[in-house]
N, C-alpha and C positions, 0 to 999 in steps of 0.2 A: 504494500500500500504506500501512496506516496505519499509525500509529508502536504501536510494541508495547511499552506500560507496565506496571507491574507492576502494577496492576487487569486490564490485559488477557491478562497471562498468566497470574493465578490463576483466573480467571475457564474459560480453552480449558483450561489444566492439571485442573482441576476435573472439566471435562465428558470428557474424553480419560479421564480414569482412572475415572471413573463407566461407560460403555461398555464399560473393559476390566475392572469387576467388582471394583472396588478397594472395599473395605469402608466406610473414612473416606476418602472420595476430597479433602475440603474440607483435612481435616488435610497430607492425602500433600503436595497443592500447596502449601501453606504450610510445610511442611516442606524440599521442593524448592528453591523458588524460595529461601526463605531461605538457604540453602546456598549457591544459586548466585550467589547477588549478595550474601555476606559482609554479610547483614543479619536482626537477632533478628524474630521474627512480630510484634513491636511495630512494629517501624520499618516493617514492609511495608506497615502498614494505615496510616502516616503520611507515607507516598511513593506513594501511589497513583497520580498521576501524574509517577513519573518513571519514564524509558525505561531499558532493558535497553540494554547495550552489546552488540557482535556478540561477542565472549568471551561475556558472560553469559548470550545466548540459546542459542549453541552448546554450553554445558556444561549447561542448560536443557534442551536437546533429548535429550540426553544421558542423563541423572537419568531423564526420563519413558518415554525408552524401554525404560530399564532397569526403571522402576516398573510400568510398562504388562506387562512379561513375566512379573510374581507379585515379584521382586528384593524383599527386608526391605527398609525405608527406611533400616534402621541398616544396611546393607553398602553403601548408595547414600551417608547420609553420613558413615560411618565413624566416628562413636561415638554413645554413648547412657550416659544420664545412670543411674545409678547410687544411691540414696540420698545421700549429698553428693558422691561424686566423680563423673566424666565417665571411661570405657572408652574404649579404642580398639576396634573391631572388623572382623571383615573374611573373606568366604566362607573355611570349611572349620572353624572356630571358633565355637560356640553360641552364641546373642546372650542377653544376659542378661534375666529377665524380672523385671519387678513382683515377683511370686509368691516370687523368691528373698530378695528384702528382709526378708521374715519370717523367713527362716534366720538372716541378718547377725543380726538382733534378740534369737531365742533363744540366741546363743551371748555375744551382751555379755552378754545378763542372767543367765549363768549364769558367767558371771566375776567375779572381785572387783573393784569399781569402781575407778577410778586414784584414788591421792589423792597429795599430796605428798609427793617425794620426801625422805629424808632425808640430804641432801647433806653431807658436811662439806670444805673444802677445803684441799689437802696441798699445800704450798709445795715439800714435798721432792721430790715426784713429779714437781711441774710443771717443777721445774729440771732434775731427771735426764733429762729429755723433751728441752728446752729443749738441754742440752748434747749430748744425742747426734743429735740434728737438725744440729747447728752442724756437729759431728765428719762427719757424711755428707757432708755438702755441702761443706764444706772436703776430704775428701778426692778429692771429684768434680769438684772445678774444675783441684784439684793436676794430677788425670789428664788434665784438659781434657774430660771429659764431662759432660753433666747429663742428667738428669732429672726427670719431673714431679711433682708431689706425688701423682699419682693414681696413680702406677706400684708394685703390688707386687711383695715382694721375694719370692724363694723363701719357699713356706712349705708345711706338711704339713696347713694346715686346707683342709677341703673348704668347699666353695659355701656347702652348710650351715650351718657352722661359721661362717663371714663373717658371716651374716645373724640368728643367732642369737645370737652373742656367747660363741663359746667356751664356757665353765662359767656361762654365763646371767650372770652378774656383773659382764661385765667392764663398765668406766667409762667413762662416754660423752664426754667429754673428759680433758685432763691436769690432774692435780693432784685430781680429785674422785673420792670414793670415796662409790661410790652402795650402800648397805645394802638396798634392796628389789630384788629378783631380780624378772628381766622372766618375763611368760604366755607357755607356750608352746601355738602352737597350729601342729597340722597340716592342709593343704585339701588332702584328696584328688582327682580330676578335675578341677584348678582353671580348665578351659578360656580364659578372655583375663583370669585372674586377679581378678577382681571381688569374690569372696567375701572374700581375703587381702586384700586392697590395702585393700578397707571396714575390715576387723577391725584393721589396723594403722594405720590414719585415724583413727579412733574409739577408739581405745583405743592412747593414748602406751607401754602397759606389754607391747602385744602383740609378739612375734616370728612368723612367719609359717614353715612351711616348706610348700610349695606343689607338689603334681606333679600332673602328666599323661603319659600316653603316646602322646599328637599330639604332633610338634616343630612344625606350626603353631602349635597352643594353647601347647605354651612358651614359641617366641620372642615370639607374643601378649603372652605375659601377665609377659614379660621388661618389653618394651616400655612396659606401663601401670606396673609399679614403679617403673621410672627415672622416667617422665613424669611421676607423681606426688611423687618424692622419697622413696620408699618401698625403696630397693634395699639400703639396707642392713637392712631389717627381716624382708623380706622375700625368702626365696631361693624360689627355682623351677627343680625338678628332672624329666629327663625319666623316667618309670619310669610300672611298673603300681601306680596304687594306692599304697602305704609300701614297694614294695621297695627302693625305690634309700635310703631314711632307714637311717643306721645303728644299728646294733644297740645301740650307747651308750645313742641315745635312747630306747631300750625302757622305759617306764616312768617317764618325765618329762614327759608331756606333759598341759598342762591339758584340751583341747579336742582334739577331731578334727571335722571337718565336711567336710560333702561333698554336694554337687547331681552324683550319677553317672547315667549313661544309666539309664532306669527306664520307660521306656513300653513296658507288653508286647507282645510281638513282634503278634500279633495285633489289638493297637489301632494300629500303627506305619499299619496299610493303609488306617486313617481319618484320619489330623492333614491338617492343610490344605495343601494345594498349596504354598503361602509355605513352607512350613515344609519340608516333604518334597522339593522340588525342591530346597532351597537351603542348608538347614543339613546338618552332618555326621550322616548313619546313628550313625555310632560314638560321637556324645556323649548318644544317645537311645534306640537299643534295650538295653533293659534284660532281652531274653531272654521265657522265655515269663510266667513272671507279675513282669517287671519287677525281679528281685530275684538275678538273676546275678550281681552286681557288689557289692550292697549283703552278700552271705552272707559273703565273704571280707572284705571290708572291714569287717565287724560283729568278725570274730576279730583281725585287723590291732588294730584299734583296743580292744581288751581289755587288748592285752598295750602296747601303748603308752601307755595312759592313768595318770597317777596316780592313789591312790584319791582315790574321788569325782571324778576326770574327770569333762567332758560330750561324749558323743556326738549330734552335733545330724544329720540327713540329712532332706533333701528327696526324697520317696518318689511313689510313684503314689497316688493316690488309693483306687484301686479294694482295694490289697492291703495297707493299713495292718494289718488285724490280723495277718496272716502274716508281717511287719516285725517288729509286736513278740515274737511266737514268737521269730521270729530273735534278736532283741539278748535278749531272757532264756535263750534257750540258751545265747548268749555268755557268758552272768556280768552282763547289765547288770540294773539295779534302777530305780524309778523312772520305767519306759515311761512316756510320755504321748503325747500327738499334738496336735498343733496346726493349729489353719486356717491357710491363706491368706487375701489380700484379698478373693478371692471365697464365701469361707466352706467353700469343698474342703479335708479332710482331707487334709495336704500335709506338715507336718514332722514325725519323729522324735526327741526328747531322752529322752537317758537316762542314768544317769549308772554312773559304772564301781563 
């Protein structure tokens, strides 16, 4: 038997997925193998003759059989890149598309751009800080207990509250008193969190509040905030839609965005096998002209938005003008529509 290099296995990888009807079958195997041997597509085509280990072929054989059976290559490798950040992903959870980057796009640019902050620094606060830090922890040794610095104490704020920041205000370390109030923005169906996770990447002044009513897509999209460093900016709630956001925030919100299920029921019987065997039903039928979800979510986000809010959604293509009926019944002004990469009528912005 001859020795099985990684020319020789993108080489059968290639042709095995070509046979079983793989689209970019050249890509898939470069994809694979990259995975499976902890090497970027660059270093593959510069190791061409070096051999696969029995781990590498075994988790190899692995990838292709799964790929060979229609399987997304992003549930094979478990995330996909994102405009500048990297998802985690993983069956029962939407994989994120190209298409939706356009969304991220129209909601920065319908926000105020970051500029610097106006920081001034409080010596009194920092000490009051300083001292009661001291006083905890001295009385927790007295006791003979500790604890960690990450451990919270009782308290009446919600999830929400954490990641928003209270009254929008509060100061991001001790002693400084920050005079610009953070964006807020709500992502409704935020399935493995990607929309949120961008918008608080890309914009230092953004808060996030994030649901779904999958507990896969929340723990998901729990997941990529911490992974990214994003958990305090961004909270993720499980609910339909803004039920579970409270009433407070009625009325405070810069942005609402949303990629909800929207393929009408009647196109759901044509999407691709890839698609239809393996992603969730519930993050894609959108009812019968795709706009089940987007009706209530157009009223939801009326009443939450401040004025001049932006309502940005990723829609069906085919039923854009009955979209915009919708958000001008609501109260919104400003409909327009926006392409995609592929030049399809695809996003919604309007503003409240």
């Amino acid at each position: 038997m001859s020795e099985w290099t990684i020319k020789k296995a993108l080489e059968w990888t290639e042709g095995y997925l070509a046979d079983k009807g793989d689209e970019n079958p050249r890509l898939s195997a470069q994809w694979l193998l990259s995975e499976a041997c902890g090497l970027s597509r660059t270093q593959l085509f510069v190791n061409f003759d070096r051999p696969l280990s029995e781990d590498e072929r075994g988790v190899l054989r692995d990838y292709v059989r799964r790929r060979g059976a229609g399987e997304p290559l992003q549930y094979i490798t478990g995330e996909v890149a994102f405009r500048h950040i990297n998802v985690k992903v993983r069956p029962g959870v939407l994989i994120p598309r190209p298409e939706t980057e356009v969304l991220v796009s129209e909601v920065l640019a319908a926000l105020p751009t970051p500029g610097p902050r106006d920081v001034a620094w409080n010596p009194e606060a920092a000490e009051q800080e300083r001292e009661a830090v001291a006083a905890v922890k001295k009385a927790l040794e007295e006791a003979g207990e500790s604890v960690s610095s990450s451990e919270n104490t009782e308290s009446n704020e919600t999830e929400e509250d954490v990641a928003v920041g209270g009254d929008l205000g509060r100061p991001s370390s001790a002693g400084m008193d920050e005079t610009r109030k953070s964006l807020l923005v709500a992502d409704l169906c935020t399935g493995s969190g990607c929309i949120a996770c961008s918008l608080a990447y890309e914009h230092p002044d953004v808060r996030v509040i994030a649901t779904d009513v999958a507990p896969e897509a929340v723990a998901l999209a729990k997941e990529n905030t911490e992974a990214l460093g994003l958990a305090d900016r961004v909270a993720v709630l499980q609910c339909s839609l803004g039920s579970g956001i409270g009433e407070k925030r009625m009325g405070t919100f810069d942005a609402v965005v949303s990629n909800p299920p929207y393929v009408p029921t009647a196109v759901m019987a044509g999407i691709p096998r890839e698609v239809a065997d393996f992603e969730p039903t519930l993050a894609l039928d959108g009812g019968a002209d795709g706009l089940d979800l987007f009706r209530p979510l157009a009223q939801w986000a009326a009443r939450a938005l401040k004025p001049g809010g932006v309502l940005a959604c990723e829609l069906y293509e085919g039923h854009m003008d009955a979209a915009r009926a919708v958000a001008e019944q609501a109260g919104f002004v400003d409909v327009h529509i926006v392409d995609d990469l592929t030049g399809r009528p695809r996003v919604l912005v309007a503003k409240r």
